[in-house]
C-alpha positions in Angstrom: -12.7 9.2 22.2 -11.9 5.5 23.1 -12.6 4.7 19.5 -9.9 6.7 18.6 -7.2 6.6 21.1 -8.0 2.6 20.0 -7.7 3.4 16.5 -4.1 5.3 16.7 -3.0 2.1 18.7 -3.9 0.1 16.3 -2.1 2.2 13.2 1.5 2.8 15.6 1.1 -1.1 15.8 1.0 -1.1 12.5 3.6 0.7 11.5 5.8 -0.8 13.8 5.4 -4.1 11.9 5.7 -2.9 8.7 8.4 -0.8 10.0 10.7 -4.4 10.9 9.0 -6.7 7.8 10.6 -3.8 5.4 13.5 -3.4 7.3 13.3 0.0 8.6 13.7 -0.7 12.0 16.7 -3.2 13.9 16.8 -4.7 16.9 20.2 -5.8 18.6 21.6 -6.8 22.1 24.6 -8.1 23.6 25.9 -8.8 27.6 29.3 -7.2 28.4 30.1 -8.2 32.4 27.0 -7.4 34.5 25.3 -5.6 31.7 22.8 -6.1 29.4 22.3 -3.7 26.3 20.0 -3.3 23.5 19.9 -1.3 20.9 17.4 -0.5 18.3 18.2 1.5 15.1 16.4 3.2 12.6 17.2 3.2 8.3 16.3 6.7 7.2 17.8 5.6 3.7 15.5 2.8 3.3 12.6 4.8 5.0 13.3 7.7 2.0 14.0 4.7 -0.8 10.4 3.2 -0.2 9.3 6.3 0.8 10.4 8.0 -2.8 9.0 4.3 -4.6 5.7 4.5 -3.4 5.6 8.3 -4.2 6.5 7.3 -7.9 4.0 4.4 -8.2 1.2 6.3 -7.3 2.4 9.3 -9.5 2.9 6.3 -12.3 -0.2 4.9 -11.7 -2.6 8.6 -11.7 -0.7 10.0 -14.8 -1.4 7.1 -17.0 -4.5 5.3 -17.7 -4.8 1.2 -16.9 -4.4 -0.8 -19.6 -6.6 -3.3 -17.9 -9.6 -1.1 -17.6 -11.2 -0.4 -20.6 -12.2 3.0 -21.7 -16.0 3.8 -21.8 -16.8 5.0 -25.6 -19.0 8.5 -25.8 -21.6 6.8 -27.8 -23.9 4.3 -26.9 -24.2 0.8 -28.0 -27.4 -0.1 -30.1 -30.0 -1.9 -28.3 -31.7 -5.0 -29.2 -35.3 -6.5 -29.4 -36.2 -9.5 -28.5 -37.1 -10.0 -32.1 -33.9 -8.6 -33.1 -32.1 -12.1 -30.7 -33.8 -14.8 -32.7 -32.8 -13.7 -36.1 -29.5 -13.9 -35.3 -28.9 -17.3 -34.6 
């Protein structure tokens, strides 16, 4: 149970960095007479727009197949000898 209690810490932690690094989250503060505010504020816009990004780069990514990864062939390759190797040359 500690494992995962830690675990969940760790991930909220997370989160919360990625969270201000992409700009979802603010932080702001001011002093008016005797008083000290903060205030933090959320982006739902840019939470949906990265949100919707990712969705479609995965979707982009599944539907279509790498470029960079070659396609295995059905049929197999013929094999060579050893004495097959030295009449090449």
């Amino acid at each position: 149970m500690r494992i995962i209690s830690t675990l969940l810490i760790l991930l909220i932690i997370g989160l919360v960095v990625v969270g201000f690094y992409r700009g979802w989250f603010r932080v702001s503060g001011g002093d008016s007479a005797n008083h000290s505010h903060v205030t933090m504020s959320v982006d739902q816009a840019k939470i949906r727009a990265d949100k919707n990004k990712m969705v479609n780069d995965i979707r982009d990514r599944t539907s279509t197949p790498s470029s960079s990864a070659p396609l295995r062939s059905q049929t197999t390759s013929p094999t060579m000898t050893p004495g097959d190797a030295s009449t090449n040359k």
